[in-house]
N, C-alpha and C positions, 0 to 999 in steps of 0.2 A: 334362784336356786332350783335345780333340775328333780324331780320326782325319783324316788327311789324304788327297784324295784320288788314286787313280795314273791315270795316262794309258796308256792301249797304246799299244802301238809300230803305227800305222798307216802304211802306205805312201804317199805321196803321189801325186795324180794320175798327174804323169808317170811314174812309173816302173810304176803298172796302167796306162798307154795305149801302154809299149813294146812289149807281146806281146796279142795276140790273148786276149780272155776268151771264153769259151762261157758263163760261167753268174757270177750277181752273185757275190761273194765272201762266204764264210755270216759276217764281221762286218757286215756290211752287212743285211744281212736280219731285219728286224723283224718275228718271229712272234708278238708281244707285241701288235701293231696291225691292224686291218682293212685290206686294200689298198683305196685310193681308188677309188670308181665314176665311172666317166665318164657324164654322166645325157645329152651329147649332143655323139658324137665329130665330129658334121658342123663344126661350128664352128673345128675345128681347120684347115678348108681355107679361112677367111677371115680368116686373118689378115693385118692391113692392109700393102698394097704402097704405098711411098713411091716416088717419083720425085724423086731428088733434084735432077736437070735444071728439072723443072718448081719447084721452092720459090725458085728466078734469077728466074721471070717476075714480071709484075705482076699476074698475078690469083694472089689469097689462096688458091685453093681448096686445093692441095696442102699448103697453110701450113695452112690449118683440118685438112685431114685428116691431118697430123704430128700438130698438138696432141692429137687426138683419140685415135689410137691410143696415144699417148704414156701418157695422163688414163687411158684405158679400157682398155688393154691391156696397158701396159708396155711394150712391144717393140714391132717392126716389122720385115718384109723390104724394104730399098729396091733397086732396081735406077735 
């Protein structure tokens, strides 16, 4: 008969977003893994802005650029 596995007792979100952290928490931290390189942090300042006023009109443009960031980005900022 094969060994069963155990679960830790981990906290859930809300109760680590009730107080202030200064540092990750050491079950969180995987010294086992290389940290991720970022090969080009500019990119992070375009990520796509929706207007959800403009997706009411009759031109498509903002409808194309939803799908778009939707397809290539996953997400979106809209104001």
């Amino acid at each position: 008969m094969g060994v069963q596995g155990t679960s830790l007792l981990v906290p859930c979100v809300k109760e680590l977003a009730k107080e202030p952290i200064m540092e990750v928490p050491e079950r969180y931290v995987r010294l086992d893994q290389d940290p991720p390189t970022l090969s080009n942090t500019t990119s992070f300042s375009q990520v796509p802005v929706i207007d959800l006023h403009k997706l009411l009109s009759q031109d498509a443009t903002e409808l194309e650029r939803l799908n778009h960031a939707c397809k290539q980005w996953g997400f979106f900022q809209y104001v």
